[in-house]
N, C-alpha and C positions, 0 to 999 in steps of 0.2 A: 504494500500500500504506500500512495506516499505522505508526502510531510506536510499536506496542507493545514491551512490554521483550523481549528473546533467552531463550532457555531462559540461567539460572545456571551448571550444569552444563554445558558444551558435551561434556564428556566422555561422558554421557549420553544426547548426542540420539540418535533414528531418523534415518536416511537417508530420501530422501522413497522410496524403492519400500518401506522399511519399514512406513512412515507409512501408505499407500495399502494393504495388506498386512492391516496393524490393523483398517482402517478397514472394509474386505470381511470380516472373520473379525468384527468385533465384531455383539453381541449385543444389547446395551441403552445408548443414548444418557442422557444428562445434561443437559439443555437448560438453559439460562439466562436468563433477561431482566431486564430491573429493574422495579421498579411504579412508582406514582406517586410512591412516599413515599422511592427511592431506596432501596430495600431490592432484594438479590437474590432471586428466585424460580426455583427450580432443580426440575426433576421428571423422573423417570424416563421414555424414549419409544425406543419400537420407530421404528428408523427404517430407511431403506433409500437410496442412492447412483442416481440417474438423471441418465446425460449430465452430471457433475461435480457435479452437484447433491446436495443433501443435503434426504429431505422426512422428516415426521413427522404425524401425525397427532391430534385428539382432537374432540370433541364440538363438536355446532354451539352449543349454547347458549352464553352468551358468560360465559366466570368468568376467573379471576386470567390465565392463561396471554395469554389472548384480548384483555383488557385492555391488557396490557404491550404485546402486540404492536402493538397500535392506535394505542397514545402513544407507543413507541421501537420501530426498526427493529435496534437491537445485540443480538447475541445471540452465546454461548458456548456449545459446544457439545463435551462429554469424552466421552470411552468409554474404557473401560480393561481390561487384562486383567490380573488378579491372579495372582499365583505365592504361593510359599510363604513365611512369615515363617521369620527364621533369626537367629542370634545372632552377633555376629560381634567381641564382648569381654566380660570377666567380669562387669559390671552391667547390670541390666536395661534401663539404657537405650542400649546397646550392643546394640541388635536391628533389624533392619531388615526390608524387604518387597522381593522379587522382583515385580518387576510392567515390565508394558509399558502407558502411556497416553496419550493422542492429547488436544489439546486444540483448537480449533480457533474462530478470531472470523469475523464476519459478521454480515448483515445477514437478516432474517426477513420473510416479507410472506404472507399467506393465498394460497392459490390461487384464483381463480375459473372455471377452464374448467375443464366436465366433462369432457374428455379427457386434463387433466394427473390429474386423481383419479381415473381409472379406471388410470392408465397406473399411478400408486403404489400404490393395490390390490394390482392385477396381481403389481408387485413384492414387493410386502408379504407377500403370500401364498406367491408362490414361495420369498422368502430364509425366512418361518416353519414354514408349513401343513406338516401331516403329511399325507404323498402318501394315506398309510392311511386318511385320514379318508373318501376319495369322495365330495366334495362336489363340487355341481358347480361349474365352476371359470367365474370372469368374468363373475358374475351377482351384482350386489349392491344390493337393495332397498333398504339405508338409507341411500344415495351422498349423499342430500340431507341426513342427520344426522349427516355428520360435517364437520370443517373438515380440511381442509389445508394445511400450511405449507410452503413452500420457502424453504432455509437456500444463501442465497451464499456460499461461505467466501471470505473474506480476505486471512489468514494462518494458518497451520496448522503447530504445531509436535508432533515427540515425543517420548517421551522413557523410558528401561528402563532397570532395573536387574536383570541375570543371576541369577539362583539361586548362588550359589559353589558349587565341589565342596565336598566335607565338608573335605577337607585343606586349605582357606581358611576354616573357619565354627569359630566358638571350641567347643568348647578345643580341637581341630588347632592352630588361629596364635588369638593373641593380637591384635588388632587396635582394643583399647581407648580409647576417647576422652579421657580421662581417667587416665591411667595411674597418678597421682602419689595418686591419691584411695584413702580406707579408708572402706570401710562401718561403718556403725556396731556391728557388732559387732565391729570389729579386722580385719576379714582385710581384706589391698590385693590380695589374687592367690588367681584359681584357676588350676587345672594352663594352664598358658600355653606356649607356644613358638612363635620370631617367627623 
């Protein structure tokens, strides 16, 4: 394994059946790579879970994505699930996000057997396609225009934060960062109680 840092928060983390949980319910991937010039390159991808694996797919032409992947095999890879933002002391910046997010390192390599690309297909279409659609299923003429990637993970960590009930979210309780502080119109407190 290697030496990446611990989640900050351990108060925080998902337990791993949480983590695995996330990772079946989630919807749209966050991919990561680096390019040549050591800049991160991040984009949005439908992906899907085969046999531990993690694949995603996009175009055979070869652009930034394709590139990275060529010259570095590390790759990071989020999904997240957003909840509701909420407030939780009297200044604005005493607000927070209810969320649950998965982040996950590894290593990335193209696929090249048409059997692994038909088998993500397959999958692809069953975790998206609208059954309504009646297409016919397991039939796909542009198998040769797209690329495939298969994601190793590594280390996988997760991590949420709860929605509070209201009788936790300000002004219920006071839960201020800053308590000692006046905005600048004069007022240090809204209705508050801790």
């Amino acid at each position: 394994m290697s030496s990446l840092p611990e989640i900050r928060r351990s108060d925080r983390a998902m337990s791993e059946d949480e983590v695995v949980r996330s990772l079946e319910r989630g919807y749209c991937a966050r991919v990561a790579t680096v390019d040549a010039s050591g800049y991160p390159y991040c984009m949005p991808m439908l992906y899907v879970s085969i046999n531990g694996r993690f694949y995603i797919h996009g175009t055979s032409a070869r652009g930034h994505l394709r590139a990275n992947v060529d010259r570095c095999d590390k790759v990071c890879f989020e999904i997240d699930e957003p909840g509701e933002v909420f407030a939780y002391g009297r200044f604005e910046c005493d607000t927070g996000l209810a969320y649950r997010s998965v982040i996950a390192f590894g290593t990335i390599r193209v696929v090249e057997a048409e059997s692994v690309k038909r088998d993500f297909l397959d999958a692809l279409m069953a975790k998206y396609a609208n059954p309504a659609w009646q297409r016919p299923q397991g039939f796909y003429p542009r198998l040769g225009a797209i690329t495939v990637y298969e994601i190793v993970i590594e280390r996988v960590t997760g991590k949420f934060i709860p929605l509070p009930e209201m009788s936790q979210q300000w002004p219920a309780r006071d839960r201020t960062m800053s308590p000692n502080a006046t905005a600048p119109d004069g007022r240090s407190s809204g209705a508050a109680s801790s």
